[in-house]
VEXDO-462462 format. One record per atom (N, C-alpha, C): residue in one letter; atom name; x, y, z. Coordinates in steps of 0.02 Angstrom, whole numbers. Example, Ala and Ser with C-alpha at 12.3 -4.5 7.8 and 13.67 -1.06 7.14 Angstrom:
BEGIN
A,N,660,-284,390
A,CA,615,-225,390
A,C,660,-165,390
S,N,642,-112,354
S,CA,684,-53,357
S,C,645,2,394
% end
This chain:
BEGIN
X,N,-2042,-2575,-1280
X,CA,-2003,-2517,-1259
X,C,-2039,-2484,-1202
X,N,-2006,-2462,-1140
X,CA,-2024,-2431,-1103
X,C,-1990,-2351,-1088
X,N,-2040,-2309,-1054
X,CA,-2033,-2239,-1032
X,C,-2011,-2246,-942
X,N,-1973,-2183,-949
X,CA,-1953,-2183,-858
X,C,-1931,-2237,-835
X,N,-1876,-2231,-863
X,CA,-1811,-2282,-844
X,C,-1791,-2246,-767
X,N,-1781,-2278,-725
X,CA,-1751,-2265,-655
X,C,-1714,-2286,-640
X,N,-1647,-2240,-618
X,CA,-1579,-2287,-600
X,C,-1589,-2295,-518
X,N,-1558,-2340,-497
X,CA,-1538,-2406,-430
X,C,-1503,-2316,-387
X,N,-1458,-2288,-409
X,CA,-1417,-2240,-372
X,C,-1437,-2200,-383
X,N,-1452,-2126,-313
X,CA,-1460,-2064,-316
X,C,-1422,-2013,-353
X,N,-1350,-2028,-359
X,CA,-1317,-1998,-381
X,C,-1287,-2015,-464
X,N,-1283,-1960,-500
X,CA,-1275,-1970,-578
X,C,-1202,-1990,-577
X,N,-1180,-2059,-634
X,CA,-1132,-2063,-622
X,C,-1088,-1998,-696
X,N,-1028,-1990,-695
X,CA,-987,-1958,-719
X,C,-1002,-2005,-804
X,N,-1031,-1934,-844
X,CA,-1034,-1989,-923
X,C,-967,-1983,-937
X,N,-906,-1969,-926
X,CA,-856,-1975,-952
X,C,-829,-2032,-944
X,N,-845,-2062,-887
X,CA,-822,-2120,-861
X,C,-837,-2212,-863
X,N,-891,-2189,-921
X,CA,-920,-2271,-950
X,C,-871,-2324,-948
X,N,-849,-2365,-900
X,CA,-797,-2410,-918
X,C,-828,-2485,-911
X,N,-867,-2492,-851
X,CA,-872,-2534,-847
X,C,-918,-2581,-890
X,N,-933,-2632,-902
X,CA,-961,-2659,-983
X,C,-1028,-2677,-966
X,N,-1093,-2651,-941
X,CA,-1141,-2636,-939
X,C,-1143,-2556,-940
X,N,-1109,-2521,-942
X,CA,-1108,-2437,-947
X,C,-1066,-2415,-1011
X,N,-1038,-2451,-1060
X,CA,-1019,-2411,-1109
X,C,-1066,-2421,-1158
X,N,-1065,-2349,-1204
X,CA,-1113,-2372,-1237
X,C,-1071,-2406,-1339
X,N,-1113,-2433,-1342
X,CA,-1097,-2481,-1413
X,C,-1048,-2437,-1473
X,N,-1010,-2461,-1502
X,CA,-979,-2408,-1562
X,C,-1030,-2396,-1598
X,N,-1004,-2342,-1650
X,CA,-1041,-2328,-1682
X,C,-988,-2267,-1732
X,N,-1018,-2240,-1784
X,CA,-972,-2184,-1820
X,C,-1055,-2156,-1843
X,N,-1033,-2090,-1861
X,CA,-1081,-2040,-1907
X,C,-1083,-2067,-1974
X,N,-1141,-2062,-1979
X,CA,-1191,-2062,-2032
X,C,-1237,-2145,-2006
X,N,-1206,-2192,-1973
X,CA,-1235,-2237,-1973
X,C,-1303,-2235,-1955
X,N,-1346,-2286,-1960
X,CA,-1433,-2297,-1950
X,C,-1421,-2331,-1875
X,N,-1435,-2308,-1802
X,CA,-1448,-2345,-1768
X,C,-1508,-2367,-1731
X,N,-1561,-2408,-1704
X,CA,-1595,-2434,-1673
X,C,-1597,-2414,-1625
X,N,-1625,-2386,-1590
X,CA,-1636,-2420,-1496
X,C,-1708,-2420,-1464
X,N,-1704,-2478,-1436
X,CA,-1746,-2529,-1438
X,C,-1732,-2525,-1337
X,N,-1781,-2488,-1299
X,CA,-1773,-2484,-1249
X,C,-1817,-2537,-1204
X,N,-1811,-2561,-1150
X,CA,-1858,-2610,-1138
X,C,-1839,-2645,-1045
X,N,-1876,-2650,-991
X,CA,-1837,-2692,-966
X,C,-1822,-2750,-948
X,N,-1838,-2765,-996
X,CA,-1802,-2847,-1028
X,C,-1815,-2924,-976
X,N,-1871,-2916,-951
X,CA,-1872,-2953,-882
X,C,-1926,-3008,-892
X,N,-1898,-3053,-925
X,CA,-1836,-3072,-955
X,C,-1847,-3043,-1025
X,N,-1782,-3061,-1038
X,CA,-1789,-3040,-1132
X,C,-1808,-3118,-1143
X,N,-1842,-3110,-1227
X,CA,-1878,-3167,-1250
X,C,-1885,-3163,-1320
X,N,-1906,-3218,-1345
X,CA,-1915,-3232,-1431
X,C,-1944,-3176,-1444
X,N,-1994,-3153,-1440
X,CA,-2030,-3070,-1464
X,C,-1973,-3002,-1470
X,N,-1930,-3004,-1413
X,CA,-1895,-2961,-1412
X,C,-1840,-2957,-1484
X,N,-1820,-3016,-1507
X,CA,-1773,-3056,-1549
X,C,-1801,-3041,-1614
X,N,-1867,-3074,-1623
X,CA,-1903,-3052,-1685
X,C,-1913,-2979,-1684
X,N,-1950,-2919,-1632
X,CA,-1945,-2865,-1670
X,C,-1875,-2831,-1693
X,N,-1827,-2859,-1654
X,CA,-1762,-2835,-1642
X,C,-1770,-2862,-1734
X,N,-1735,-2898,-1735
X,CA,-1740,-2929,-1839
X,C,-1774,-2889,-1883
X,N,-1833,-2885,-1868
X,CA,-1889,-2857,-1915
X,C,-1865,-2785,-1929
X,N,-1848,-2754,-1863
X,CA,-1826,-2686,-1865
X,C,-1759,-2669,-1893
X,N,-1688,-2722,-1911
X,CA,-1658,-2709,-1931
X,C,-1636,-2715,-2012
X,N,-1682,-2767,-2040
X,CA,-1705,-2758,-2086
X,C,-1761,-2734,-2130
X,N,-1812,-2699,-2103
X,CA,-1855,-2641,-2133
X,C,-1854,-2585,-2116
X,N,-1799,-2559,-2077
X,CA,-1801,-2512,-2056
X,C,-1706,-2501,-2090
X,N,-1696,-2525,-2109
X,CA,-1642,-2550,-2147
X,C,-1574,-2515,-2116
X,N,-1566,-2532,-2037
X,CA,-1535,-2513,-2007
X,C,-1452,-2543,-1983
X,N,-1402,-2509,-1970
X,CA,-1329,-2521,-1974
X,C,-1327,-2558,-1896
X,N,-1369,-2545,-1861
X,CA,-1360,-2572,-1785
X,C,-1419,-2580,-1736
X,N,-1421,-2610,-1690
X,CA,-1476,-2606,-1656
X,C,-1461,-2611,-1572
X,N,-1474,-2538,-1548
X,CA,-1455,-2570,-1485
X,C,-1516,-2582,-1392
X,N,-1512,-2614,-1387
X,CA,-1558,-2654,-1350
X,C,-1547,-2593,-1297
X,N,-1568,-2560,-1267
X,CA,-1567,-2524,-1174
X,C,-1597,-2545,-1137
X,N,-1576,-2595,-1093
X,CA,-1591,-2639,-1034
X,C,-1607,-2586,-994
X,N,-1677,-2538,-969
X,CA,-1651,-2525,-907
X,C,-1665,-2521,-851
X,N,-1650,-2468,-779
X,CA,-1644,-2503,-739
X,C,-1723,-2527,-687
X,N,-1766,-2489,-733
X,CA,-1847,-2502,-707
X,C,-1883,-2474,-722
X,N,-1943,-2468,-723
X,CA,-1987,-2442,-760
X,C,-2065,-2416,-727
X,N,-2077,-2383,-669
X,CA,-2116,-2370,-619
X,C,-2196,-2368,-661
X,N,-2196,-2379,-713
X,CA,-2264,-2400,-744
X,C,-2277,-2462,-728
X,N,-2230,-2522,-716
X,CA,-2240,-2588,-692
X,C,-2211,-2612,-653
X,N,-2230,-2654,-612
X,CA,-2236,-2683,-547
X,C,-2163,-2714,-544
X,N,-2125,-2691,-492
X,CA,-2040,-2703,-485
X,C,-2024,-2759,-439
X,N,-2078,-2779,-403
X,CA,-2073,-2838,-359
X,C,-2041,-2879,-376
X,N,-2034,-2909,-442
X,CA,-2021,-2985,-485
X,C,-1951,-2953,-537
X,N,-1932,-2884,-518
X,CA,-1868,-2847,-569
X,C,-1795,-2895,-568
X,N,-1771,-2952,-607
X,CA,-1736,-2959,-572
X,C,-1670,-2900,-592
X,N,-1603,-2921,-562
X,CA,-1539,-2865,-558
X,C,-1529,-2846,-645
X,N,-1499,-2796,-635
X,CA,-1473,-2754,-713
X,C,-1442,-2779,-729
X,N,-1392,-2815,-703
X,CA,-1347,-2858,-736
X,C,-1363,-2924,-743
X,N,-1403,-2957,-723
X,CA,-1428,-3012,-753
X,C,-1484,-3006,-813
X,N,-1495,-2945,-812
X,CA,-1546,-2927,-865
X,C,-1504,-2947,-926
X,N,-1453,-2883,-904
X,CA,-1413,-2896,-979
X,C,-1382,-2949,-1039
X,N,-1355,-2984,-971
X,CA,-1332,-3046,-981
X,C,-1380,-3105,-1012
X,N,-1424,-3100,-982
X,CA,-1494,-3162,-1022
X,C,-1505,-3101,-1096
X,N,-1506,-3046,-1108
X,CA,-1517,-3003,-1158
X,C,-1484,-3033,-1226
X,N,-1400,-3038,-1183
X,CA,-1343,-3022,-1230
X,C,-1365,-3097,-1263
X,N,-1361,-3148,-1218
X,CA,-1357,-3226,-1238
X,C,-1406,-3218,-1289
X,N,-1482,-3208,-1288
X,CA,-1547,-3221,-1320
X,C,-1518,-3171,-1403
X,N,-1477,-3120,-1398
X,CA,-1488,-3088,-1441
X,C,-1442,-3128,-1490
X,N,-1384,-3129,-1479
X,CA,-1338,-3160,-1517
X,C,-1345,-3142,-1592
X,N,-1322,-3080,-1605
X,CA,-1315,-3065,-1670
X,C,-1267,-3000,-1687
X,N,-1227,-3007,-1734
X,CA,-1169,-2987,-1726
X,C,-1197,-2891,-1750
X,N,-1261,-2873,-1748
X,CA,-1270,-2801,-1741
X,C,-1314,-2795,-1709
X,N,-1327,-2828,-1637
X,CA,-1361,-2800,-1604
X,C,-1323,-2807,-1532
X,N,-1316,-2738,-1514
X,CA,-1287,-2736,-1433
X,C,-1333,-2724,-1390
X,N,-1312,-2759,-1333
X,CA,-1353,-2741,-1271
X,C,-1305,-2699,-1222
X,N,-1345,-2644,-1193
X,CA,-1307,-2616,-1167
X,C,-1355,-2576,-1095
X,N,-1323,-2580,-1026
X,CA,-1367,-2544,-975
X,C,-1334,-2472,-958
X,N,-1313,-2410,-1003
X,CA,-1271,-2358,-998
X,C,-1326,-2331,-975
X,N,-1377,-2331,-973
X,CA,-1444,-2267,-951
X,C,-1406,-2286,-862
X,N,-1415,-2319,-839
X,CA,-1394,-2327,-761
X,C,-1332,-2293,-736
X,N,-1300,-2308,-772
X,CA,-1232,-2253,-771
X,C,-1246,-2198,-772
X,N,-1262,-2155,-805
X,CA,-1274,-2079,-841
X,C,-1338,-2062,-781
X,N,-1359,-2111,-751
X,CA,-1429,-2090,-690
X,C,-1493,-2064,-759
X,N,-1505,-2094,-817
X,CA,-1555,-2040,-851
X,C,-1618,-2068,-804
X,N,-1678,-2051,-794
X,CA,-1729,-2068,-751
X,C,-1778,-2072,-822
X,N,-1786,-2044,-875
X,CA,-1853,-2034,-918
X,C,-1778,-2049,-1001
X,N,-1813,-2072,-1048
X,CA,-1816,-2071,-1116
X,C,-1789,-2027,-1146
X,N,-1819,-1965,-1141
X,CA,-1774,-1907,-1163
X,C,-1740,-1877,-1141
X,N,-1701,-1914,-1071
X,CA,-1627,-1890,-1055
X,C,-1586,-1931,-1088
X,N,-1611,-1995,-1088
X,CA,-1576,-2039,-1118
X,C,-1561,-2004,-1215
X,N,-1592,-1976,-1253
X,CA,-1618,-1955,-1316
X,C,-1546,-1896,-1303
X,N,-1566,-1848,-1272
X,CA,-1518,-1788,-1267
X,C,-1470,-1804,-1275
X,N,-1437,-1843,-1209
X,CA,-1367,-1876,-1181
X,C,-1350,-1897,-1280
X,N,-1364,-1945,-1311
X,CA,-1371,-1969,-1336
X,C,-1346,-1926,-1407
X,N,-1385,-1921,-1437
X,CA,-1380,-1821,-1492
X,C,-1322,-1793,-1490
X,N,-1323,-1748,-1405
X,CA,-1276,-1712,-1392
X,C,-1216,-1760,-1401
X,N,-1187,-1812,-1383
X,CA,-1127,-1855,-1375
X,C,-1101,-1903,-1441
X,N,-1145,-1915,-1491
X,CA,-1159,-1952,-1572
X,C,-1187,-1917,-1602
X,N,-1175,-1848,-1630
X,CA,-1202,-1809,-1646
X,C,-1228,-1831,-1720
X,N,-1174,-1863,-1759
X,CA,-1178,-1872,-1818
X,C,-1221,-1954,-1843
X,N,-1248,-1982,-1798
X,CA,-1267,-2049,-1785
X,C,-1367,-2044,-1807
X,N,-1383,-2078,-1842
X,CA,-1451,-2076,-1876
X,C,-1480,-2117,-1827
X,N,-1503,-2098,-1787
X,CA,-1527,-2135,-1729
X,C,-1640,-2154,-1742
X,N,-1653,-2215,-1720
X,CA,-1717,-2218,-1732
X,C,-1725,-2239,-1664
X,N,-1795,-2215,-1638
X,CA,-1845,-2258,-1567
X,C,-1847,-2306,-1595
X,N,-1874,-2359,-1573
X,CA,-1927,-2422,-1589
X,C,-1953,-2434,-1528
X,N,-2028,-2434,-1529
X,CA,-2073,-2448,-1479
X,C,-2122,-2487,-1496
X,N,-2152,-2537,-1436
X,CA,-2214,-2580,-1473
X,C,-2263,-2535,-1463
X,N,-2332,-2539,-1509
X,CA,-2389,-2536,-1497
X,C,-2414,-2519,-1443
X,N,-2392,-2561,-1377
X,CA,-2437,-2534,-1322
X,C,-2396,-2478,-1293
X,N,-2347,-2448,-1323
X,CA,-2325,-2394,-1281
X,C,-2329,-2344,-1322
X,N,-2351,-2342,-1389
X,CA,-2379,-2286,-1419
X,C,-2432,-2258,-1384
X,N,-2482,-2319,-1344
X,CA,-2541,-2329,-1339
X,C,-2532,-2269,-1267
X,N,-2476,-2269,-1210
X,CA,-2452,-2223,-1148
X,C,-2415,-2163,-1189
X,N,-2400,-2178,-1245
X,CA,-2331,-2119,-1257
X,C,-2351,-2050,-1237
X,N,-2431,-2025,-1215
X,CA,-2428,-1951,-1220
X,C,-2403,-1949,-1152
X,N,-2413,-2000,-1088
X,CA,-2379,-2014,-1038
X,C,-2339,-2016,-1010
X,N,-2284,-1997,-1069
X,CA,-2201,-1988,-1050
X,C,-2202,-1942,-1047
X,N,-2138,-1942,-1019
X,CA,-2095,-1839,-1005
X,C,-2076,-1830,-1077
X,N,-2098,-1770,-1089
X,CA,-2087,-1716,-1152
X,C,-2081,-1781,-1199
X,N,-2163,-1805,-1226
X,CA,-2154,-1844,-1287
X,C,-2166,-1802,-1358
X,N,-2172,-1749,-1336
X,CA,-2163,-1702,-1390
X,C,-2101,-1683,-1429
X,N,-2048,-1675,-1385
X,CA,-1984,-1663,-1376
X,C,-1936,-1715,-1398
X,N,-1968,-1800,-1373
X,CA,-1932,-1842,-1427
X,C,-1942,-1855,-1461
X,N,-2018,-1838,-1506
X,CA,-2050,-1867,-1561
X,C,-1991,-1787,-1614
X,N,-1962,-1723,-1576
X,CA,-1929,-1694,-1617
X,C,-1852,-1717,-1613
X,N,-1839,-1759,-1575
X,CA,-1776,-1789,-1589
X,C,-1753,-1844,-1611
X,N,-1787,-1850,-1650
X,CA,-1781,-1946,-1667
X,C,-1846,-1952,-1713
X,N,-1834,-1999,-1777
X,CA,-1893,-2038,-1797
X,C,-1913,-2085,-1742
X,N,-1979,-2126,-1766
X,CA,-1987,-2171,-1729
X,C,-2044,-2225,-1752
X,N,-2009,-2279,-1741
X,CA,-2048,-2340,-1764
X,C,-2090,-2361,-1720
X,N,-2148,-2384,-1733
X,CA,-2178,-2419,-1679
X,C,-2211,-2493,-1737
X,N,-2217,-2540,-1675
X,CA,-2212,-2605,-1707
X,C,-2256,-2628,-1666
X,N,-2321,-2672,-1716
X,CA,-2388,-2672,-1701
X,C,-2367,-2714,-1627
X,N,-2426,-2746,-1600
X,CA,-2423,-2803,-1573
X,C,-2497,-2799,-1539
X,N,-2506,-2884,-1561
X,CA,-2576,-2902,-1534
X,C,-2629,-2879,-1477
X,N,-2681,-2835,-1479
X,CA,-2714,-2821,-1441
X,C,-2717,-2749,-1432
X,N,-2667,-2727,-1459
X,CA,-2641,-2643,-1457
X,C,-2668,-2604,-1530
X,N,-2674,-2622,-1561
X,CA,-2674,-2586,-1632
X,C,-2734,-2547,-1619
X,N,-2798,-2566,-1618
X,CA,-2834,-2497,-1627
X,C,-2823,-2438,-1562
X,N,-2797,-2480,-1528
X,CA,-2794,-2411,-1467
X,C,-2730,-2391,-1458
X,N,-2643,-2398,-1490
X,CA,-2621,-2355,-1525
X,C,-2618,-2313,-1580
X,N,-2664,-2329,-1608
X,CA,-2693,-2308,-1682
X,C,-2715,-2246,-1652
X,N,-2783,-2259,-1610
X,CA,-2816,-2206,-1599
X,C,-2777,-2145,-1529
X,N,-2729,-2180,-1502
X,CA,-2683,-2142,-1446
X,C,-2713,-2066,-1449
X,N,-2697,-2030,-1400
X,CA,-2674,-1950,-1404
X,C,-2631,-1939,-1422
X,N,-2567,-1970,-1430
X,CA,-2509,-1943,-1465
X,C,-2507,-1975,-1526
X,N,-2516,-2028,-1569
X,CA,-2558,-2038,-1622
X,C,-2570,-1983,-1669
X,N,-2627,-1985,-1624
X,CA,-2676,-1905,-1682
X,C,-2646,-1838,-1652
X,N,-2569,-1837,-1626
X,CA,-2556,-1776,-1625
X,C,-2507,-1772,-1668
X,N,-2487,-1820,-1676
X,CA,-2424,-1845,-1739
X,C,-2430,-1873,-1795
X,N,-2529,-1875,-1821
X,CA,-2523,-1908,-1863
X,C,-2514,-1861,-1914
X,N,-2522,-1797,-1923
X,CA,-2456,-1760,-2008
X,C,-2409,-1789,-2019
X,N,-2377,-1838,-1964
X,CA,-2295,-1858,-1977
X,C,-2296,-1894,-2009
X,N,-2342,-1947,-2001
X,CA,-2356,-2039,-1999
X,C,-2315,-2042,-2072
X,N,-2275,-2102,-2090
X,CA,-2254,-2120,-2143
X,C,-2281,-2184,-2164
X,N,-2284,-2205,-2256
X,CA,-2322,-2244,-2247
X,C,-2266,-2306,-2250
X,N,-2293,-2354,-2226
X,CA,-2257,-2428,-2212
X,C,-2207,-2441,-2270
X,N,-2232,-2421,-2344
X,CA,-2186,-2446,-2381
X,C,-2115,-2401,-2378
X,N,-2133,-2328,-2355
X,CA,-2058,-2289,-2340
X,C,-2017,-2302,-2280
X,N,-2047,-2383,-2234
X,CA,-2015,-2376,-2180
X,C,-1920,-2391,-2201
X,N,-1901,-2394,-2236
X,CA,-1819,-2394,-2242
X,C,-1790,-2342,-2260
X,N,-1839,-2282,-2252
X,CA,-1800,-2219,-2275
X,C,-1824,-2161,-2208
X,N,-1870,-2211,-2166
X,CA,-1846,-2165,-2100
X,C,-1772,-2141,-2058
X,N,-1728,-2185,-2042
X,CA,-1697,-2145,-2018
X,C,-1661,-2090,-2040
X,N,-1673,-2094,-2118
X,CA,-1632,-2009,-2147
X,C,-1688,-1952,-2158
X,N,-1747,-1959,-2106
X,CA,-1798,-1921,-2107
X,C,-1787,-1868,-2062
X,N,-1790,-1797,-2056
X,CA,-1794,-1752,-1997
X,C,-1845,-1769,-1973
X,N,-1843,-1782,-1902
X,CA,-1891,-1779,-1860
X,C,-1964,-1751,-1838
X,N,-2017,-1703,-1833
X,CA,-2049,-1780,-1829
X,C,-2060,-1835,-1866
X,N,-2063,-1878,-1882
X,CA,-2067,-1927,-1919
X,C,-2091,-2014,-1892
X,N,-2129,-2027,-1899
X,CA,-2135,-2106,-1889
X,C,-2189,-2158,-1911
X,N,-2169,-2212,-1906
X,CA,-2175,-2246,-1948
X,C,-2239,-2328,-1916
X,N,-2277,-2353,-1946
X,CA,-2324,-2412,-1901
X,C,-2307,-2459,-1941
X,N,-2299,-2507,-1890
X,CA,-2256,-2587,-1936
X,C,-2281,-2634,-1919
X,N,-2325,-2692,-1972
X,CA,-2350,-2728,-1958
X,C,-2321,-2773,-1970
X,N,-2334,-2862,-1945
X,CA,-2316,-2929,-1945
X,C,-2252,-2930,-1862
% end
């Protein structure tokens, strides 16, 4: 999962106007458990697939949706290829009948995470929404815009991965969140948790 998503266009497009099928975003109804699993996907790959799984069954969630987006100015954009080919290698690799891929952050212009989070709330109000992030971005999370602010809008999973664990463990935002921390065996009763809340997932 990545922070500071950057859209391609200066100008925000109209959220009323999601039509085209990299900009709408996935169904959904209230009360459901959803995922999102932000990332920019370049390429998407077997890792992406397995946490995507792992997370929809221990986290015992109704949906999962992938946010392709459109870059990520923490890493090197030289080799980015297009948003829409992102998606498309996304959609193929994911192939599972509850997990959508979707590039609506580009539409809506969100630039950071928790526009994307707001947009999001405010518009599915009734929707049990979870983060999922790996390890190494727990490891930046105090790095994002107002990670205070999404750690109060959303639970959030983070999912180990090799090489990261003691130094998301030990993060600054970590030990600013660790009152929240839940333990592994309650991870299927996070998303009906008020926020802050989250959760460390191993295998």
């Amino acid at each position: 999962a990545h922070d500071v998503q950057v859209s391609g266009s200066r100008q925000r497009a109209d959220p009323t106007r999601l039509t085209d099928v990299r900009g709408k975003l996935p169904p959904s109804a209230p009360g459901m458990r959803v995922g999102l699993y932000g990332g920019s996907f370049n390429p998407a790959h077997a890792g992406h697939r397995h946490v995507g799984l792992m997370a929809l069954r221990r986290l015992r969630l109704d949906r999962l949706w992938w946010l392709v987006t459109p870059g990520n100015p923490l890493k090197a954009r030289g080799d980015l290829a297009s948003l829409d080919t992102r998606i498309g290698a996304a959609r193929a690799l994911a192939a599972h009948p509850r997990i959508a891929v979707t590039g609506f952050e580009a539409e809506i212009g969100a630039r950071f995470t928790l526009e994307t989070l707001r947009y999001l709330r405010a518009r599915r109000p009734g929707v049990r929404f979870v983060w999922i992030m790996g390890a190494d971005s727990l490891a930046s999370f105090h790095r994002w815009r107002g990670f205070r602010e999404i750690a109060d809008l959303v639970p959030i999973a983070v999912v180990d991965r090799p090489g990261f664990t003691l130094s998301a463990s030990s993060s600054p935002a970590a030990r600013f969140l660790d009152a929240h921390r839940v333990d592994e065996r309650d991870a299927g009763a996070l998303a009906d948790l008020a926020p802050p809340a989250w959760v460390y997932l191993h295998g």
